[in-house]
KEKE-3310 file (N, C-alpha, C; in steps of 0.2 Angstrom, whole numbers, plus 5000, padded with zeros to 4 digits):
npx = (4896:4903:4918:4932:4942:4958:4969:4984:4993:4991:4989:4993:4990:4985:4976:4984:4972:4970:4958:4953:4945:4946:4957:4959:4966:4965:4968:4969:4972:4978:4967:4960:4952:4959:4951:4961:4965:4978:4988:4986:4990:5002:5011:5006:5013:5027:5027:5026:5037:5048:5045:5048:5062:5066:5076:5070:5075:5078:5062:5048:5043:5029:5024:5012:5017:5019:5016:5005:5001:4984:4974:4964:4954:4961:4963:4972:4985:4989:5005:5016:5031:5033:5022:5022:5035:5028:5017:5024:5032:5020:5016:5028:5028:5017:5023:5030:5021:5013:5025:5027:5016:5012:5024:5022:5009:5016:5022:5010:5006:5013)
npy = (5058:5045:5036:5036:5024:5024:5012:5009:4997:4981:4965:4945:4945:4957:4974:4991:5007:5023:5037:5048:5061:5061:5060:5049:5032:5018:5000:4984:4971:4954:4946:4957:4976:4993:5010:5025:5042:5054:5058:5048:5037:5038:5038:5023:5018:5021:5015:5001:5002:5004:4990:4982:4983:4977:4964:4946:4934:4925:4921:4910:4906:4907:4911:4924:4938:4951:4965:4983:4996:5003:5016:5018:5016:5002:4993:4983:4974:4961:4949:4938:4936:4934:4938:4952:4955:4956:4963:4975:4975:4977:4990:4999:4997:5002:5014:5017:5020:5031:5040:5041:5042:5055:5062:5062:5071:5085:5086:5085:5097:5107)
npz = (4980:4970:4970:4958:4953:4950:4943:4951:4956:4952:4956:4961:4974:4977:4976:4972:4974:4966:4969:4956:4958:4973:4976:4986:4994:4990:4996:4992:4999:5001:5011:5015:5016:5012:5014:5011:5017:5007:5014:5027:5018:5012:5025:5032:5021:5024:5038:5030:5025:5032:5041:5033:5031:5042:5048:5049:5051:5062:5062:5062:5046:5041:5053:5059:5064:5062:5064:5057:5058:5056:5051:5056:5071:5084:5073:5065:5051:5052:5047:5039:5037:5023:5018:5018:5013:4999:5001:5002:4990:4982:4987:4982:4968:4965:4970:4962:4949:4955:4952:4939:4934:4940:4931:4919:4920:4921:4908:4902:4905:4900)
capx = (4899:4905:4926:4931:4949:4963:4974:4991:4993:4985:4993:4988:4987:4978:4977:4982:4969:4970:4954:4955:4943:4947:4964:4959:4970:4962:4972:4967:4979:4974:4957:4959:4954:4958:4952:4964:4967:4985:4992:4986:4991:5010:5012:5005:5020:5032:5026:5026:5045:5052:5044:5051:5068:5070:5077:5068:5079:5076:5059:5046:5042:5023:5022:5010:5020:5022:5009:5007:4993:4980:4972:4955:4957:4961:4963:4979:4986:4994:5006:5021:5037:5033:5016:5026:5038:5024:5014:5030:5034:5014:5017:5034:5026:5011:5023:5033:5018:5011:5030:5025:5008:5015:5029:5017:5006:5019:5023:5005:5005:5019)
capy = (5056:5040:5038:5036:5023:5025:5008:5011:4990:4975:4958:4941:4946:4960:4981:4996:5013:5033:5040:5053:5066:5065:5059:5043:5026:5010:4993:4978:4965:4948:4948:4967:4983:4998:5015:5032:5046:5054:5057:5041:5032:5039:5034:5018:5016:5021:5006:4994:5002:5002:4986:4977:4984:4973:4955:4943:4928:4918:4916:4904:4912:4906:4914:4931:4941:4959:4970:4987:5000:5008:5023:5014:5014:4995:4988:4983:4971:4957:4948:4934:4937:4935:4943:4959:4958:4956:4971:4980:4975:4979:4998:5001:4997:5008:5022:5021:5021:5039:5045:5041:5047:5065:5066:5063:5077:5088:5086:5088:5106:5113)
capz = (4973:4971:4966:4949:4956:4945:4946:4953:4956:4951:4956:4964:4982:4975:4971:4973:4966:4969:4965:4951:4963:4981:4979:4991:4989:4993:4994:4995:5001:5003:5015:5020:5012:5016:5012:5014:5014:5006:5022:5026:5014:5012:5035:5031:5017:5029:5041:5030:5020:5039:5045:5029:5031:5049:5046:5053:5051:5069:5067:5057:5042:5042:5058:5058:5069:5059:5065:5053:5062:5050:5052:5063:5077:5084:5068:5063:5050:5057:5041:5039:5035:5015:5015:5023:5006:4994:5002:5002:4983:4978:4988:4979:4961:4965:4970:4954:4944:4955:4951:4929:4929:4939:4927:4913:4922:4918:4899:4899:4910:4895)
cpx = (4903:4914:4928:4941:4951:4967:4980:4995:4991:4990:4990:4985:4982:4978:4979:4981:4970:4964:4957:4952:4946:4954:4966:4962:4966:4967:4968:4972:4975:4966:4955:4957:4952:4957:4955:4965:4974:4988:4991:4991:4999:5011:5010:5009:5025:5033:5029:5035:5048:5054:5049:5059:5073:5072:5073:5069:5078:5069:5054:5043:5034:5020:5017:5012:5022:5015:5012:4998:4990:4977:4965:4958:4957:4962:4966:4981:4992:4998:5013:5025:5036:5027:5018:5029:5033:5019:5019:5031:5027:5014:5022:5031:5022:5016:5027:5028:5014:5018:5028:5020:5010:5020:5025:5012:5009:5022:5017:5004:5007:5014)
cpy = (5050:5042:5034:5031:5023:5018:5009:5002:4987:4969:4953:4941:4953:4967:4986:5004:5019:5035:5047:5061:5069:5064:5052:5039:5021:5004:4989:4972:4958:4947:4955:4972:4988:5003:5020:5035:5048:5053:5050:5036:5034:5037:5027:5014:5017:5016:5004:4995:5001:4996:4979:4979:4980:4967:4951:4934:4923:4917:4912:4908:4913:4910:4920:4936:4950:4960:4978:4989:5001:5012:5020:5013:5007:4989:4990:4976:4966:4952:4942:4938:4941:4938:4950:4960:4957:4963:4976:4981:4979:4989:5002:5001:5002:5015:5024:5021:5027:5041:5046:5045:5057:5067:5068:5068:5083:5089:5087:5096:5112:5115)
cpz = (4974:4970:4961:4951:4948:4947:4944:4953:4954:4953:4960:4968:4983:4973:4977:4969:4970:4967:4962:4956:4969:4981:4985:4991:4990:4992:4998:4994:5003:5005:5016:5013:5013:5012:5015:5013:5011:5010:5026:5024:5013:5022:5033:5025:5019:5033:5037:5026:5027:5042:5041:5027:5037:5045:5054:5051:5057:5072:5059:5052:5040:5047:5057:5064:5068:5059:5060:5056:5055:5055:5059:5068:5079:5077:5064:5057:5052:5050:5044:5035:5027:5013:5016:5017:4998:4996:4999:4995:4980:4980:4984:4970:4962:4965:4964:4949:4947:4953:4942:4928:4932:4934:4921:4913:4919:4911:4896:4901:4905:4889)
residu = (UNK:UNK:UNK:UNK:UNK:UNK:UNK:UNK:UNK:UNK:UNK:UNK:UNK:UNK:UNK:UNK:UNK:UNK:UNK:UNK:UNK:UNK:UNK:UNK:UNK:UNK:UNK:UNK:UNK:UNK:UNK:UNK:UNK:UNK:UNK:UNK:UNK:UNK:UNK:UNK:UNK:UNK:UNK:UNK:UNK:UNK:UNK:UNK:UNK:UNK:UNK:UNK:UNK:UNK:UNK:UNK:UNK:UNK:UNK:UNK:UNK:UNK:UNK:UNK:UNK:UNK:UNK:UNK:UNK:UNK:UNK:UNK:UNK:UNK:UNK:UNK:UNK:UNK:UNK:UNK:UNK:UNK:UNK:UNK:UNK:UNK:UNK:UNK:UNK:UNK:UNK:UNK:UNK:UNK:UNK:UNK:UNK:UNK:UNK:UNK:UNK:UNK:UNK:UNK:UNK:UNK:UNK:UNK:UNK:UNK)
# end
């Protein structure tokens, strides 16, 4: 069965969906796109809420120095400084848009 994705993001750099069935997310962030599972995909927004809480003031901000594991093995994304707060921002929208639709779940449950 295919997955029926529900969008949580959409922005320049690119999306994030949950499918309606298995509960999967997918992002796609610049060149990359990942599929995961919940468990997943909540550890891989801890990364990137940790890694974007360092300051990284002494170095060049072009550089790609912020690695951020995924679930594969060996295959990690490597990010600058500003792609690290644009991930960050696109994960943070996503999660306040899964906090509206469970609330909204709930006013329909009643």
């Amino acid at each position: 069965m295919a997955c029926d994705f529900q969008s949580l993001y959409y922005g320049e750099d690119g999306y994030v969906a949950r499918c309606k069935q298995c509960g999967h997310y997918q992002i796609a962030f610049i060149s990359t796109m990942l599929t995961l599972s919940s468990a997943d995909f909540h550890i891989f927004c801890k990364q990137v809420n940790y890694k974007a809480g360092q300051t990284y003031t002494n170095v060049n901000h072009d550089s790609k120095i912020i690695m951020i594991a995924t679930p594969a093995q060996d295959v990690n994304l490597i990010l600058t400084p500003a792609e690290l707060a644009r991930l960050h921002k696109a994960l943070e929208e996503a999660d306040s848009e899964i906090k509206a639709q469970e609330l909204l779940c709930l006013f329909k449950a009643e």
